[in-house]
N, C-alpha and C positions, 0 to 999 in steps of 0.2 A: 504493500500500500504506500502512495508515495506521501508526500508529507500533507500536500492539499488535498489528497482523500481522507488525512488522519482527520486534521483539522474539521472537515466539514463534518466528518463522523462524530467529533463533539459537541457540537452544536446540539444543544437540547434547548426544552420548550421554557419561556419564564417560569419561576416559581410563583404558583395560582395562590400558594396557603400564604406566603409572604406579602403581596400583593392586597390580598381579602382583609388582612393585619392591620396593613400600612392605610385600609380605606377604612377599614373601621374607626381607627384612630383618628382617619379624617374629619369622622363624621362627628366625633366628641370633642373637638376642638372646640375655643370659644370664640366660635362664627357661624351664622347661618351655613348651613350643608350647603356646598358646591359655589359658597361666596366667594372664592379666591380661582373658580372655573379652572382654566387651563395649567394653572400652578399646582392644584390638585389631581388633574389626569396624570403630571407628568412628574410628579413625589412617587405616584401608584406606581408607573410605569417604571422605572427607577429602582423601587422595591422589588418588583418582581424580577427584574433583569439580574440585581447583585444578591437575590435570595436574602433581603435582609428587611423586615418590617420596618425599621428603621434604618434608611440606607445613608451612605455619608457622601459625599461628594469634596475632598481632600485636596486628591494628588490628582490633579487635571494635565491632562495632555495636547498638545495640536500638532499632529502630522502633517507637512506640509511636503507634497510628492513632485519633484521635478521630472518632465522629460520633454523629449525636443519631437517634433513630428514632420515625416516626409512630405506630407502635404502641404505646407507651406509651398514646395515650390509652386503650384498651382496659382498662386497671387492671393487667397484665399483672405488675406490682414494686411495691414496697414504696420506693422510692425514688424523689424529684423528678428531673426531667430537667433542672434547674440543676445537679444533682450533676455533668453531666459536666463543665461548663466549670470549675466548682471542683477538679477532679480535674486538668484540666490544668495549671490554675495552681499544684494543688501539687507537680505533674511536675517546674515550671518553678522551685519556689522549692527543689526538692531533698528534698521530705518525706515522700515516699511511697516505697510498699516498693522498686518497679522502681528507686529513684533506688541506694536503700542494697545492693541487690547488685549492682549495675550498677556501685558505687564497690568492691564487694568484687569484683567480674570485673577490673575493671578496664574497663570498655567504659563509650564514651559513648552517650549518651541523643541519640535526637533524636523530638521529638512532633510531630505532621503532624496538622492540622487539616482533615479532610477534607469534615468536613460537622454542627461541633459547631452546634445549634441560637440559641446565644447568640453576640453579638461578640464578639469575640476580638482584637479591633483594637487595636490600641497595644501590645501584648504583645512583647517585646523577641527580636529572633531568635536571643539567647544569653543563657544566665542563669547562678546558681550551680548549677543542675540538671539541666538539658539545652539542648540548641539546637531552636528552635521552627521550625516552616516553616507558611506557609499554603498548604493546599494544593486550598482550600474548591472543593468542586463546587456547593453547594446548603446552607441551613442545616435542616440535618435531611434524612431520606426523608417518604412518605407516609405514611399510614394501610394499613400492607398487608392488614387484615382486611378492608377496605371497597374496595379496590383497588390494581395496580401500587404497591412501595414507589418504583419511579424510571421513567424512561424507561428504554427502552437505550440512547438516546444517553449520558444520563446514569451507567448502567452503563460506559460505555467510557471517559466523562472520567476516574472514580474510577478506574479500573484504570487507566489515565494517567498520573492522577496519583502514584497508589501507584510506578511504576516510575519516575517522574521524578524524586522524591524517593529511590529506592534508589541509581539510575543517580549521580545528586549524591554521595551518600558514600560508592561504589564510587571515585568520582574521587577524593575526597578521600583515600582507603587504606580499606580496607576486606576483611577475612581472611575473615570469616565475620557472618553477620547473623540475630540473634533478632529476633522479631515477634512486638508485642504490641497491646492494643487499649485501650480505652477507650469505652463507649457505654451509657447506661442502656438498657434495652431490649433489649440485643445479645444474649444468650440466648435472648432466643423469634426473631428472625431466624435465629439459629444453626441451631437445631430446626427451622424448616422446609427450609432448605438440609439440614440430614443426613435427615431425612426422606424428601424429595424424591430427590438424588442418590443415596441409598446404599438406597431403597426398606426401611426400617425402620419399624414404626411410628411414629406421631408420640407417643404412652404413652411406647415404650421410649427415644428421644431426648430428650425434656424432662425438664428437670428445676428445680430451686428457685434456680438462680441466686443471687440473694444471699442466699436463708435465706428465702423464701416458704412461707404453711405448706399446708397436706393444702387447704385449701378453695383456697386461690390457687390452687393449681399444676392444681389440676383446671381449673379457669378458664383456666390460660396456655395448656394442652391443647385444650381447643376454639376459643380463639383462631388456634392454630396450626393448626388445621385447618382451620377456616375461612378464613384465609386461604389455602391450597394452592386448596379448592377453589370459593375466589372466583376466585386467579390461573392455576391448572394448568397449572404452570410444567411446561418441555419439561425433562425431567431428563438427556439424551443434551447440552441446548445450556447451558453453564455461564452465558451470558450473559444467557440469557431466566432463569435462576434467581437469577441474583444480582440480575435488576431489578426481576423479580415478588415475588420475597419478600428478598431480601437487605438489606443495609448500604453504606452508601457506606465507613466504615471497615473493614468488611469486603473492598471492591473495592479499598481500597488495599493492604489486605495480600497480596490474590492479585495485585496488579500488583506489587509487593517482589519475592513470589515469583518471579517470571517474569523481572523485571529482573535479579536475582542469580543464576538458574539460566542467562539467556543471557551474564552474566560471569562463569562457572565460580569462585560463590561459595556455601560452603553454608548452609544455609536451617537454623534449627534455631526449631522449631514450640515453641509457647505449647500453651494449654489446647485449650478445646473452640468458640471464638470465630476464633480462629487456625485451628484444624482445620475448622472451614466453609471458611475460605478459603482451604485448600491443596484441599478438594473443587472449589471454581471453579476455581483456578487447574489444577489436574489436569486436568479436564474440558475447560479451553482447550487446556492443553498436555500430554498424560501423560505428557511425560519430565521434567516436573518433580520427580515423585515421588521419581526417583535422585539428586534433591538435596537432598531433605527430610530432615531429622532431628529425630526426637520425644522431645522432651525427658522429659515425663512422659504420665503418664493422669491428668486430670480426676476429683477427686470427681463431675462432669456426665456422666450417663449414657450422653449420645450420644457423648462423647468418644471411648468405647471401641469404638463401633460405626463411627464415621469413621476411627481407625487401623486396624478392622483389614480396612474396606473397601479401606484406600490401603496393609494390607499394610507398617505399619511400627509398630515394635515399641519403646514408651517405653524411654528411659534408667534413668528409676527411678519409683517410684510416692511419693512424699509425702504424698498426700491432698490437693493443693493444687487451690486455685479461684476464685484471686483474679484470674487475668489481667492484663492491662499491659504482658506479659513475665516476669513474676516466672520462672516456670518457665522460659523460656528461657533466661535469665540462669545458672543454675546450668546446664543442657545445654551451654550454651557456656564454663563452667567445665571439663567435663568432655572435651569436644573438642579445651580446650587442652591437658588432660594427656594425654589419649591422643597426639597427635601429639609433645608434648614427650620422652615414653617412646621412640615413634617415634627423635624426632631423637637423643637426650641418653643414652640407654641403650647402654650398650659391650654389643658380640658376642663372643662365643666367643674368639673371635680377637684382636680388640683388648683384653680384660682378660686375655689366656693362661690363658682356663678351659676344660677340655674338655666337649665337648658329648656327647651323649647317642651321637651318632652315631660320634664319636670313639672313646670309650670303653667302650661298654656299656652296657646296662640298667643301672640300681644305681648311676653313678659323678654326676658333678656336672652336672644339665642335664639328669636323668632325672628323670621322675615319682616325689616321693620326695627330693628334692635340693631344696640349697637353703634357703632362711628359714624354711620352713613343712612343713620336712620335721619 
C-alpha cells in the first residue's frame, strides 16, 4: 500500500458522541440557543473533527504551497512567472499579506516549494516570516493546453509531498490548519479542475485572476478548454484530473488535506485555488469534506460553484482574491472564537442565571433577554 492509500485508509468519520457534547453545552450556555449562529455550527464542527467536546484551537498553522505552471506560456496572465519565486521570498522575509495576519492569528507560516519553476536553493528553512520546506516534485508542470500538465506518477509524489509536509507540523503541534497557495498561472488550472469535477461550464468557472481584462479572459476560456479537450481528464478519478490538467501546488494542498483529515485536524479552505484542491482531495477521499471548513467565497467565479458542489457554506464573504491563505487566516481566527465561547463561556448554572427552561418564556435566557434585548 503506498503511503497515499495508507493515508486515505485513515481517514475516518467525525466523532458524533463529541460533537452531541460540544452542542449540548451549547445549548446551556448563557444565550438564547443558536444566538451566536455560525460560531456555534462551527465550535460543533471542531468538536467533532478533534474528538474533543471541548476542542482547543492552540497551535494554528498556514500552509502556503508554491508551484510554477506550463501554461502560462499560452499568454493566459498579465504576470511573469518569476513573480512566483519573488513571492516566496517575500513569504520568507515577512512582507506579504498571509505573513501580517498570520502574525495577527497568531499562527505560523510555513511555505512548501513544490514545484516553483526557478531555484530556490540556498533559501534558509527558517526566516523572520515563515519556515520554508522543499518539497520540489519537478520545476514547474507542462504545457496542459498542448498536453498532460504531469505524469500520474508525478501527480502522486505532489500529493506526497503535500501530506509529508502537513504530517511534519501535525508532529510539531498542530490545532487546526489553513491552506494557501502561491503559482502564477494557478487560476486557469483551477478552472479546468472545477470544470471538469463539478461539470460546470468552463465560461461560468473562469474568471480574471489577477485583474485580466474582457479580451484576456476570453483567451484564458478557450485555453481552458482546450486543454480539457486535449487531456479529457476522467472526472469520477481525482488523480487523472489533477495530472491532466492540475498543479503540482495544487497536489500539495489536497495531500495537506488528506494528511490533516487522517489526524483529526480541521482543514479551513482559502479561495478558489484551495477549492480545486479540496475537489481532488474529495474525489480521493469524500470524507474529507467533514473536515473542510470555508473560510470565505472568492471574488472567482468558480469558487462558488466548487462550494457548493462540496456542499459547504463560506464563513463570510469579503470580496477577497488574493490567495496565499489570506482568507484562511481570518477563518481560522474565527474557529478560535467559536471554540473559545465553546470552552470560556459560563452556563446557566455556573453564573446562577436562569434559563429559558427554568423560568419561562420572557425571563433571562429567552428570546428577548439578554445584551440585545
Amino acid at each position: 500500500m503506498t503511503r497515499l492509500e495508507q493515508v486515505i485508509d485513515r481517514i475516518g468519520a467525525p466523532d458524533q458522541e463529541a460533537a452531541a457534547r460540544a452542542r449540548e453545552r451549547q445549548d446551556q450556555l448563557t444565550k438564547p440557543p443558536g444566538s451566536l449562529g455560525r460560531l456555534e455550527e462551527l465550535a460543533v464542527q471542531v468538536a467533532g473533527i478533534q474528538g474533543r467536546a471541548r476542542p482547543r484551537v492552540s497551535h494554528k498553522v498556514i500552509l502556503t504551497m508554491a508551484g510554477d505552471h506550463g501554461v502560462v506560456a499560452e499568454g493566459v496572465t498579465q504576470y511573469p512567472q518569476e513573480v512566483t519565486a519573488q513571492m516566496v521570498r517575500n513569504f520568507l522575509g515577512g512582507g506579504a499579506a498571509i505573513n501580517v495576519l498570520a502574525r495577527f492569528v497568531g499562527a505560523r507560516v510555513v511555505v512548501a516549494d513544490l514545484g516553483v519553476s526557478a531555484d530556490l536553493g540556498g533559501l534558509a528553512a527558517s526566516s523572520a516570516g515563515a519556515r520554508f520546506v522543499s518539497a520540489r516534485v519537478r520545476p514547474g508542470t507542462d504545457n496542459m493546453a498542448v498536453g498532460a500538465a504531469m505524469s500520474r506518477a508525478e501527480a502522486v509524489a505532489c500529493l506526497e509531498a503535500g501530506i509529508r509536509v502537513a504530517e511534519d507540523q501535525a508532529d510539531a503541534g498542530m490545532d487546526v490548519v489553513g491552506v494557501g497557495e502561491m503559482g502564477i498561472g494557478n487560476t486557469t488550472a483551477a478552472a479546468a479542475i472545477a470544470a471538469v469535477i463539478t461539470g460546470a461550464p468552463v465560461e461560468e468557472v473562469t474568471g480574471r485572476g489577477t485583474g485580466i481584462d474582457d479580451r484576456l479572459l476570453a483567451h484564458k476560456v478557450s485555453v481552458v478548454k482546450k486543454a480539457i479537450a486535449t487531456n479529457r481528464p476522467d472526472r469520477t478519478d481525482g488523480l487523472d484530473v489533477l495530472a491532466k490538467v492540475g498543479g503540482l501546488e495544487i497536489g500539495g494542498m489536497a495531500g495537506a488535506m488528506l494528511a490533516a483529515a487522517s489526524r483529526r485536524v480541521p482543514v479551513v479552505i482559502d479561495g478558489f485555488i484551495s477549492g480545486a484542491a479540496a475537489l481532488v482531495a474529495c474525489a480521493l477521499a469524500p470524507r474529507v469534506r467533514e473536515y473542510l471548513i470555508a473560510s470565505h467565497r472568492s471574488v472567482e467565479p468558480g469558487h462558488g460553484r466548487i462550494l457548493d458542489h462540496l456542499g459547504l457554506q463560506p464563513v463570510f464573504n469579503l470580496n477577497l482574491r488574493l490567495g496565499e491563505g489570506t482568507g484562511a487566516a481570518l477563518g481560522i481566527s474565527l474557529a478560535e472564537a467559536s471554540v473559545r465561547v465553546l470552552d470560556e463561556m459560563a452556563t446557566f448554572a455556573e453564573a446562577g442565571v436562569s434559563s429559558a427552561d427554568a423560568a419561562g418564556a420572557g425571563t433571562a435566557g429567552a428570546e428577548g433577554a439578554g445584551p440585545e434585548a
